[in-house]
N, C-alpha and C positions, 0 to 999 in steps of 0.2 A: 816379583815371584807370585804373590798371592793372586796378581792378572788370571793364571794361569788357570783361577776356579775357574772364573767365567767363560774363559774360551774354551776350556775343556766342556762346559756344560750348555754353552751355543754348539759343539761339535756334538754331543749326545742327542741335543734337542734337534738339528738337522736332519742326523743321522735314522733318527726315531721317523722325523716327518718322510723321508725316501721310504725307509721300510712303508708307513703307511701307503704309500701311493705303490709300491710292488706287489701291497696285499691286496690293495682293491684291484689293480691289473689282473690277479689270479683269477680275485676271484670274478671279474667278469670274461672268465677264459670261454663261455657258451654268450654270452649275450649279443643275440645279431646286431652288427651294424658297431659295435663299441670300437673306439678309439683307444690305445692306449696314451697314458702320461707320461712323462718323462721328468725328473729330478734335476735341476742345475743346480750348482753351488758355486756360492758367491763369498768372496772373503770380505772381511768388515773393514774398515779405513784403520792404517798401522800407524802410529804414532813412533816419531822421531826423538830419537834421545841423541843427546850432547849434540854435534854440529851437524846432526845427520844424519852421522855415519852409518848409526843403528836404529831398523825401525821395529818397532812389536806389534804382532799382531794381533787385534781385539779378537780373533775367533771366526767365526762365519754367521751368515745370514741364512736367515730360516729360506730353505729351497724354492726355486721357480718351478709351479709344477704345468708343463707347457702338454697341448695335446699334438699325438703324432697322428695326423689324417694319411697316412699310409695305405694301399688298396689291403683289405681281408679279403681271403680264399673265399669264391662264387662256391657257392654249393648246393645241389638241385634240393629242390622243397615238396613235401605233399600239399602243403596248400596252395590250392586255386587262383587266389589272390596274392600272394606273394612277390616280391620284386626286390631284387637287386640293384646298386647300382654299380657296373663299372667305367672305373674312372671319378671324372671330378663333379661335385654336386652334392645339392642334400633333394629330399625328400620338402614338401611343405607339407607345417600341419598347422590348425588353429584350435588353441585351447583359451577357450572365452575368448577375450579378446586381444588375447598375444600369438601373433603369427611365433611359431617356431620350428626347428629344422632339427631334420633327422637323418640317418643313414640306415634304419631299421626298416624291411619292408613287410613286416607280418602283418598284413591288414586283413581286415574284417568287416563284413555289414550288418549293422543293425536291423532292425525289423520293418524301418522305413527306405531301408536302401543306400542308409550313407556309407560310403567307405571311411571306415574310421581306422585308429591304432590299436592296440590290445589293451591304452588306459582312459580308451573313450573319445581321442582329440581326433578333429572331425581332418581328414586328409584333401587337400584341395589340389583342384585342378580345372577342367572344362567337361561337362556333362553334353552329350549332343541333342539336340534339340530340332526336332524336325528329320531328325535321324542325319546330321551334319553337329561335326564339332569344330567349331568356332574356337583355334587357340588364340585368335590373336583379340579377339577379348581378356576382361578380366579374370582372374581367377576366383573359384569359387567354391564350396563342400559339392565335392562330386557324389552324384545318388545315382544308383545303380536301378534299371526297370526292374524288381523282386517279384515274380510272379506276374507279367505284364503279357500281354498277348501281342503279336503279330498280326496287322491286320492282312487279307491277303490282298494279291498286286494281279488283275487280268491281263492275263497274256496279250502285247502287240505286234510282238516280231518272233516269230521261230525260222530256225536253217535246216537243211538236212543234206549231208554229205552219203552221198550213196555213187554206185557204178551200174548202171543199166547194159546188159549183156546187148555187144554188138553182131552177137551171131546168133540171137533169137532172131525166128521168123517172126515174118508180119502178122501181126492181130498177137504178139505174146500178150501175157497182162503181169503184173508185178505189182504187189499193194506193201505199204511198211505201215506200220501206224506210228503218232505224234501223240503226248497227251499236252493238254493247255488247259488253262484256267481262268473262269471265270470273272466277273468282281466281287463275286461271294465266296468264293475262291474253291467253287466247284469243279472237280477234272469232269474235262470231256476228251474221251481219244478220238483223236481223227486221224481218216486212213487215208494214206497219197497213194493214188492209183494210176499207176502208167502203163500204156497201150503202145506197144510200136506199131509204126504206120506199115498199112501193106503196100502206098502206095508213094510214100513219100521216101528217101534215104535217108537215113543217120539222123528220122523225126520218131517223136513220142510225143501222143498227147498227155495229158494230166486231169484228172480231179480230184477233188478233196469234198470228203464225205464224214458225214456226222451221224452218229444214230437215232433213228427215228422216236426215240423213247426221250431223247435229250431236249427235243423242239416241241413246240406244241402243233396240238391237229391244224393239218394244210400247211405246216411252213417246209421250205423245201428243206432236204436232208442231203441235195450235192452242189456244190461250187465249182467250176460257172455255173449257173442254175438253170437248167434246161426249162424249153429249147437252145439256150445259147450254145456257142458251140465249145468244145473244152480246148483248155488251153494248150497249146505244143511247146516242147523242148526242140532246139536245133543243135545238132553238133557236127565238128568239122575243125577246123586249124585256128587257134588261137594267134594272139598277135606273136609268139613267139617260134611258130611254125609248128605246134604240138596238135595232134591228130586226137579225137575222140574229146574233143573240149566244149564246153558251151560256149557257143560264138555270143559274136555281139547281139547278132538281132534276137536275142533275148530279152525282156525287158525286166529291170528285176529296182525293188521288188514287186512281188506281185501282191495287189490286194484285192482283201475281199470280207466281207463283213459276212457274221449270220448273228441272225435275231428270231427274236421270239423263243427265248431257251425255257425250258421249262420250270426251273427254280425260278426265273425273275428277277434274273440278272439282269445287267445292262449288256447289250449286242455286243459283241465280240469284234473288234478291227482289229483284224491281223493282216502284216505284212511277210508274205516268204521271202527271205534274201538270199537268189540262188547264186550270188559271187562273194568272192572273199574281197576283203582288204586290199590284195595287190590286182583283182582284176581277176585272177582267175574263178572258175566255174565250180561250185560246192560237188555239184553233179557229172560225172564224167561216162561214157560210152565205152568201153572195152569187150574185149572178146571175152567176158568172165560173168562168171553167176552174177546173177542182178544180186544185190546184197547192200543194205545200208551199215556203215562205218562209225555214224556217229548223227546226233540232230538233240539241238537244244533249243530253250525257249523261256523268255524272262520275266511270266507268269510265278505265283506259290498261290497254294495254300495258303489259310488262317494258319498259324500256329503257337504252341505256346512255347515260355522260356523253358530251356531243360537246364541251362549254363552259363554262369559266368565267369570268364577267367582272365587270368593278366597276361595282354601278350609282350612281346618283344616291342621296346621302344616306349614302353608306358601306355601301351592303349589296352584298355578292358574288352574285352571282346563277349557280346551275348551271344549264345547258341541255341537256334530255337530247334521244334521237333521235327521242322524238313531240313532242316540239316546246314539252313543258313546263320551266317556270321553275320552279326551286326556290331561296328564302334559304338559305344554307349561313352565311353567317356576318355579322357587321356590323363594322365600323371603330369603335374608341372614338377622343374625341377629349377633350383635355385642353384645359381655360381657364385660362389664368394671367395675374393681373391684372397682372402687372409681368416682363414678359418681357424687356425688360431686363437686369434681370437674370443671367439663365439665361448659361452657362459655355457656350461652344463647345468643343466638345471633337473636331472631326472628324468626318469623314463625313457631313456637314449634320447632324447632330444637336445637341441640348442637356442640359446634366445642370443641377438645381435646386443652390443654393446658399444659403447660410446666413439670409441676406435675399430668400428667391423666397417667394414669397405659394405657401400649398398648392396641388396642379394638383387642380382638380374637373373629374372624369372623368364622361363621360357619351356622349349618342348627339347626331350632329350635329343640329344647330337646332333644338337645345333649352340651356335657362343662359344665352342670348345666345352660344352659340358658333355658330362659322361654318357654312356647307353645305361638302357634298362632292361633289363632282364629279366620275363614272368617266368614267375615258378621256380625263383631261387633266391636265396637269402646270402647276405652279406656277413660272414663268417667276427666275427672278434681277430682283431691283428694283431692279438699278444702275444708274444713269442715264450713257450717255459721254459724252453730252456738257458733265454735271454734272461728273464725276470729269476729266475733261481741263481744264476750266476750272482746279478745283482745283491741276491741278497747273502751271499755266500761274501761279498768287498764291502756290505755293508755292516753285515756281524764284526766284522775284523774293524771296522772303522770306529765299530764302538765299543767293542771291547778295548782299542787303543788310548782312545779318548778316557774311558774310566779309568784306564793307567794313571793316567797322569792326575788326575782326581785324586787317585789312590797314594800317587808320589805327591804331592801338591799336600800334602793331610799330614804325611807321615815328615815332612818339611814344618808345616806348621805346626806339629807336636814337638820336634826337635828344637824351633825357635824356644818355644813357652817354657822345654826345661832349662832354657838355659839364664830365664829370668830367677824361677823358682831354686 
């Protein structure tokens, strides 16, 4: 009978350690990235009386508290750097020199650029280097260019998609302008100027012209460079019997250098590419206002960083102040088959243990590991209404168990008068 303290008070002390692990589920009900616990209970080995027949039970065993890696609700973030993951994966991070994993993506940088966590651990992954990110390197503290310049790129190739009016008379003129850049990354606009022939059919010549204030004195200001003669457009039936096309005898593309700029730059090699991809002509002839449509060119500007933000997939994206995108860096993410596992150790992270399946490291959505998502955070998966329930079977479990404390006492007091 007197068993009866102890298993009563293995049922109390269980029942106490569940409640604790439903209180801390609460209370990490905002904490991104958090894992809830879960309570098992174990019964303790029952001992047999007389032949068998009857076994008693010691009580139960202090609870298994297992973690549930269940997905938390994606939910968009104001911060910049922010990442999600959905699906399977952690985060890496390194704190001194224990690699550990997280599911938390509120990151941040330092004043040298590292991406770090909110308690300092440095977040790794591949930084690009040469303006190329190298995942299938090692992983490493990803640093972000903080205040870093753009150096600018001279223009070598530009296109221009326009329609030259086929019912202009001979001698029309039609100019569009192009802006391009330098290796100092100075614009210069230049103007495409096309003349329908009076003497030729369904021809236009071309030049392209610079301003005279761009070059220095005596260098010439138009391309072909007189006297040569300028160049012609031909059009007429494409291979697919289409009328108003640039034929073949077009040669594309067309080059042409100019030097001598007046900042002191390096001369300028540009290529015009008057066809597309499949062959057809950028430039067409129609019976419609001459008119350009569209014309780019893959020159910039110097420029400075204005942005850095997380994109989709784990890559950081810089934005400088003409308006380009640059990868600076990617997010590694870890697979581990039995997370489980994994030791919490604080600060939403995890450290691996003796039985953790190795973490295969690699770039999100790929290995069957999860995507990444900038600009959202990974929600707490703890359900209250689940965990209040909980503790609604857990109060009842222990108030039952004090019963029997309570009758267990009131037995032992009744034994004792019966000595006295």
């Amino acid at each position: 009978m007197f068993a009866a303290f102890s298993t009563a008070l293995s049922a109390l002390d269980a029942n106490g350690v569940a409640v604790d692990v439903v209180g801390n589920n609460l209370a990490n009900l905002n904490t991104p990235g958090y894992k809830e616990s879960a309570s098992y209970f174990r019964d303790l080995v029952s001992a047999s009386m007389g032949a068998g027949g009857t076994q008693l039970g010691f009580g139960v065993a202090a609870p298994l508290t297992i973690r549930q890696f269940t997905q938390g609700a994606i939910q968009a973030s104001s911060g910049s750097l922010d990442a999600a993951i959905q699906g399977d994966g952690f985060f890496v991070v390194q704190n001194g020199a224990a690699t550990q994993f997280t599911r938390a993506g509120n990151f941040q940088t330092d004043l040298s650029g590292n991406l770090l966590t909110p308690t300092g651990d440095y977040v790794q992954g591949w930084t690009a280097s040469n303006g190329v990110v190298n995942t299938g390197g090692p992983i490493g503290n990803i640093v972000i260019p903080v205040g870093s310049m753009q150096a600018p790129a001279a223009t070598s190739s530009f296109t221009l998609d326009a329609n030259l009016d086929a019912s202009a008379a001979g001698g029309t003129q039609w100019s569009t302008p192009i802006t391009v850049y330098d290796s100092l990354g100075t614009a210069h606009v230049l103007t495409m100027n096309f003349t329908k022939s009076s003497t030729a059919s369904n021809t236009w010549s071309y030049t392209v012209s610079i301003p005279a204030a761009d070059v220095t004195s005596g260098s010439p200001t138009q391309f072909p460079t007189p006297p040569a003669p300028a160049g012609t457009l031909q059009f007429g039936l494409n291979a697919a019997g289409q009328d108003g096309q640039l034929t073949a005898a077009n040669s594309s593309p067309v080059n042409f250098a100019i030097s001598n700029l007046s900042d002191g730059a390096q001369p300028l090699s540009l290529n015009w590419d008057l066809f597309n991809a499949d062959g057809s002509g950028r430039i067409t002839q129609y019976a419609q206002a001459s008119s350009a449509t569209a014309n780019s060119q893959n020159g910039s500007a110097a420029a400075q960083l204005t942005q850095v933000a997380m994109g989709n997939g784990g890559q950081i994206l810089a934005t400088y102040s003409n308006g380009q995108q640059v990868v600076v860096g990617q997010l590694a993410l870890a697979s581990i088959r039995n997370p489980q596992s994994l030791l919490a150790v604080g600060n939403n992270e995890f450290q691996v243990q003796a039985d953790t399946a190795p973490p295969a490291i690699g770039v999100a959505g790929t290995g069957g590991r999860g995507d990444v998502l900038g600009g959202s955070l990974e929600s707490s998966n703890v359900d209250i209404a689940q965990e209040l329930t909980k503790l609604i079977v857990l109060q009842s479990a222990y108030q039952a168990n004090s019963k029997v404390v309570t009758t267990v006492n009131t037995l032992a007091q009744a034994t004792t008068n019966l000595i006295t």
